[in-house]
Structure formats: C-alpha cells, structure tokens
N, C-alpha and C positions, 0 to 999 in steps of 0.2 A: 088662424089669422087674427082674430075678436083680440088675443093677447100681445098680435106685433104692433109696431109701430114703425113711420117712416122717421129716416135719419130729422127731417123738421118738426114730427112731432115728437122726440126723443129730445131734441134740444128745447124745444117748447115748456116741455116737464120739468126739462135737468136745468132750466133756469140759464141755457147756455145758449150759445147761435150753432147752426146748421154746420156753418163753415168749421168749425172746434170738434164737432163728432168727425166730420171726416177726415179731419186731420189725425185724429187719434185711430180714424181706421186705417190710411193709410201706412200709420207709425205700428200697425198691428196689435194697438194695445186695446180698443174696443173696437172688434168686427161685429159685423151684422151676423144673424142667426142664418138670413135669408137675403139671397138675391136673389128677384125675379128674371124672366127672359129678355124685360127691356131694362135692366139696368138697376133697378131700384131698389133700396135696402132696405130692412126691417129688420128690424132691434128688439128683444125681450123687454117686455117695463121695467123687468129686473134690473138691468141692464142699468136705470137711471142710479141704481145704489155702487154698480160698477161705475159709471163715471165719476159721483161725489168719493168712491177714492181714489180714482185717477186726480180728481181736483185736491184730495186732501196731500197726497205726497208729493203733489209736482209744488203747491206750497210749500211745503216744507222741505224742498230742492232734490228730491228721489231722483235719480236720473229715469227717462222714460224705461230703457231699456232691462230696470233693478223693478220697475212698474208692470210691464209684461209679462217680465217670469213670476212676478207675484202672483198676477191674475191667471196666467196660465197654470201653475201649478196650487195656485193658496194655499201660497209658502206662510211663513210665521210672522207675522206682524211685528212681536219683539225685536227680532234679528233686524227688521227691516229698521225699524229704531233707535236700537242700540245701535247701530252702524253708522245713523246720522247725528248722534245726542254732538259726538265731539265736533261735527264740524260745523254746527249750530253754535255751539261753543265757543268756538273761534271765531265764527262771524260775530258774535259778540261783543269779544275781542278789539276783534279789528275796528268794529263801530266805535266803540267806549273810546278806542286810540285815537281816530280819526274826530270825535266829540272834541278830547280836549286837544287834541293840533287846532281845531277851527277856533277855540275858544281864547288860546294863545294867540295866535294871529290875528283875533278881532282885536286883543288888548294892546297888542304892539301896535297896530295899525292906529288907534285910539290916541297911543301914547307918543308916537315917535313918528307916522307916519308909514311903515316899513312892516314887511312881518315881522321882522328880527329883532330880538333884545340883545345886542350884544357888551361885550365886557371887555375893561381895556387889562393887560397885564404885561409885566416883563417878561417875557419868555428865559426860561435857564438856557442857558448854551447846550446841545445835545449832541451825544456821536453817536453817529450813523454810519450803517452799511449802504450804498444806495448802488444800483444801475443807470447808466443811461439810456433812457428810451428817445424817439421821436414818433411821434403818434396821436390817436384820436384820446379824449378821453372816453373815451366808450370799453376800450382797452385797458385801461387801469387797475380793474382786478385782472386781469389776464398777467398784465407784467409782473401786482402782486405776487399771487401765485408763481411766475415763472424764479423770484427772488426767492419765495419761500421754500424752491426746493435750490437754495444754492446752497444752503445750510447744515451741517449734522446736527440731526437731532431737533429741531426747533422747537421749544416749550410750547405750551398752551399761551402764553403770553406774549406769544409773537406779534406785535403792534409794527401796522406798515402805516406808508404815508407817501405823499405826492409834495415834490416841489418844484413847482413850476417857475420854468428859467425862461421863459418867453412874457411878454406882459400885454394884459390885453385878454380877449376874449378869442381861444384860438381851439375851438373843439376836433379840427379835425387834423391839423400837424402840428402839436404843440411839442417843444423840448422840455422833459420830464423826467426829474431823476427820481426811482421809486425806491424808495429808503424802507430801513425798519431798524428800531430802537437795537443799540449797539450794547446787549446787555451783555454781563460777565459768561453766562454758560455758551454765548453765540458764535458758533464756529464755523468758518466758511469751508465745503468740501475743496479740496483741493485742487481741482480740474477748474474751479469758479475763481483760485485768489484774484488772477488779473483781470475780472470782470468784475467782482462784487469789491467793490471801494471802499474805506474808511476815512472821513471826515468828522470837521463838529461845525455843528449848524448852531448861528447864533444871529437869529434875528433882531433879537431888542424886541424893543416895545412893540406892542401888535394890540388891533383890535379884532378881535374873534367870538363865534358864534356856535355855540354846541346845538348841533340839529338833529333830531332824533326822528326816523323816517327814511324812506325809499333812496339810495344814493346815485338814483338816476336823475332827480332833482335837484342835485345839491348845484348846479350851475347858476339854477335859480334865486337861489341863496345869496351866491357870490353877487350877485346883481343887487342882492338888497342890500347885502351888508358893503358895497359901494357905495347905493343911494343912501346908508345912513351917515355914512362918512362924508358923503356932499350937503345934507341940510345940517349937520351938527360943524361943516367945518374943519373937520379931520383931516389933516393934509398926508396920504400915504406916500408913502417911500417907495420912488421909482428904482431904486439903487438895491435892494432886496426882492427874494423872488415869495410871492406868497402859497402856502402849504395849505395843505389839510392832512388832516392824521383820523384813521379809520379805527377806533377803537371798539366799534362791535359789527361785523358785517354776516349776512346770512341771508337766509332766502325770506323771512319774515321780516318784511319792512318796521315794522311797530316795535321791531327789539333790534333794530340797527342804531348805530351813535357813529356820529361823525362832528369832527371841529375844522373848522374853517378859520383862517388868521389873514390877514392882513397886514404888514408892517407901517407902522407910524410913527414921525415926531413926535 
C-alpha cells in the first residue's frame, strides 16, 4: 500500500483535479490498481506518467478510445502519430483559411462598411439547361445533383447555378430554376428532354461578390452585398431575378467558391 495512492492524491501529483481521474476511470482509460471494500481507489505512482500521456494525446486530439488501446496493449507510439500528423495538418489549414477570411472582412468592414468587396461587371448572355424547382434553399444541392444526373456523360466541368424567380428573402419556398452551363459536349438523357429546358440568361449589368467558404452561409452574403448596394446607392433591378453560380463545391469549406450577383442600373 506505502506505493498506492488515492484517486485525490494521484490528482494532487498529476497537477490535475480529483474529478479528471475519475472521469478517465470511468472512460476505462486510467483504472485503479485497487478498490477497497468501501469504495475507494488507489492508483500506482506510476500511474501519474500514465495520465501525462492520456494528457499528451487527448492534446493533440487522439480520440479517447485510440488512448485506451494504447495503454491497454503499449501499442506503437509512431502509428499513434502518423495517424494524426494529417489531421493536425488540416486543422492548420482550416486556421490559416479562417485567419485570412477574418482578415478580409475586417478590411471590408474598414473600407465599405460590409464584409463584402464587391465588383460591378456586364454579365455575357449565357445558355442554360435549368429545372424548375419550388423549395427551401437548403435544397439546392439536392436539386443540383438531381440535374446533374439528367445528363450523359457530364464532364468534370459541369458548373451549376441558382436563379432565383421569387425576390426577397424566401429560405423556405422560394421559386428556383437550377441551371448548369450549356456547353457543346452537354447532352440531356432522353427520358429528361421535357424536363431539363434550354434558355439564355442575360441579365446585364450586375453587382457580384466571389465568396470563398462554407455555402451554408452564403444567405448571409446576400444580405451584405444588399446592404452595400444601399450605402453606395446602387439601385437593383426589381425586374431580373438574381443568381449565384457554384463554381467549386465539396465537403471542405476553405476550397469552396461561389458568386453571388445582383442585377443593376
């Protein structure tokens, strides 16, 4: 006994609280050596070099349960590392992206009032394949997808897009036709002609805002590239419907692209 210790003087040692060992014994990853007949636990001193690497991996985001079998078996340390080098890497990543969005948006905000830096241009007249939807946007890739199998064969370069025939802020029934760039190789399967439409979209002049990031937020966007259109005086065009066109989409926010447009005098 001279070499056990209780769960409070084990946290005492490990520079930790009482409550933190028993969670980790509970979680099965530091038990006691010993429990007595009234309840009581006692821990090897060793034990405190077992917690400082429970503390070193769950820093470095080991899942508890990859922590367990470590210590249950003292598995390979390597392994346990190489296995997290890449997603330490990405959370890197994802910071450094997240650094320069904040850093963009403080200078917009600086400069214009708005997060948004946007740009005015003529838009070219475009032909489109589009469906008609009614629906939430929350849906919008759903519908993409459901176009992109109207097609044979669709390249790698299949660019969709949203244009919204309702005006106003209409997240959960909005009229939407979900289009995709009408290029030479795009061929509608034949079960689809009378569904998948060909048109040319020509808005004219537009104010638009290339946003790079999560496309669950681009609503929020739309809001600013309004309000920069209201302190600059920009009078938008109630008589055109305004788009966005998804030019990179994917499960990694930080490598999505989207443009947002607005039609104006």
């Amino acid at each position: 006994m001279d070499d056990l210790v209780t769960a409070g003087e084990l946290a005492k040692l490990a520079c930790t609280t009482k409550r933190t060992i028993l969670f980790y014994d509970e979680k099965g990853v530091l038990k006691p050596v010993k429990i007595d007949d009234k309840g009581y636990r006692y821990y090897s001193q060793r034990q405190i070099l077992d917690y400082q690497m429970v503390l070193l991996l769950t820093t470095l985001g080991v899942p508890l349960k990859d922590i367990k079998e470590y210590l249950d078996n003292r598995g390979k340390l390597p392994e346990l590392f190489k296995e997290k080098r890449p997603q330490i890497e990405k959370e890197i990543r994802d910071l450094e992206f997240n650094l320069k969005s904040v850093d963009s948006y403080l200078k917009n905000l600086k400069d214009n009032q708005t997060m948004v830096k946007p740009a005015v241009m003529n838009f070219k007249p475009l032909s489109v394949y589009y469906i008609e939807k009614v629906g939430s946007y929350a849906k919008i890739g759903e519908y993409c997808s459901e176009l992109y199998g109207m097609f044979e064969k669709p390249d790698k370069n299949f660019t969709t897009m949203a244009i919204f025939e309702d005006q106003g802020y209409r997240p959960k029934d909005c009229h939407i036709k979900i289009a995709a760039f009408a290029s030479k190789p795009l061929k509608v399967k034949e079960k689809f002609e009378s569904v998948a439409k060909q048109m040319e979209f020509d808005p004219g002049k537009v104010v638009f805002y290339k946003y790079h990031g999560s496309g669950k937020m681009l609503s929020l966007f739309w809001k600013e590239l309004e309000t920069y259109c209201g302190l600059n005086k920009i009078k938008v065009r109630k008589d055109m419907s305004d788009f966005e066109i998804y030019w990179k989409v994917g499960s990694n926010p930080s490598e999505q692209m989207f443009e947002i447009f607005l039609p104006v005098y």
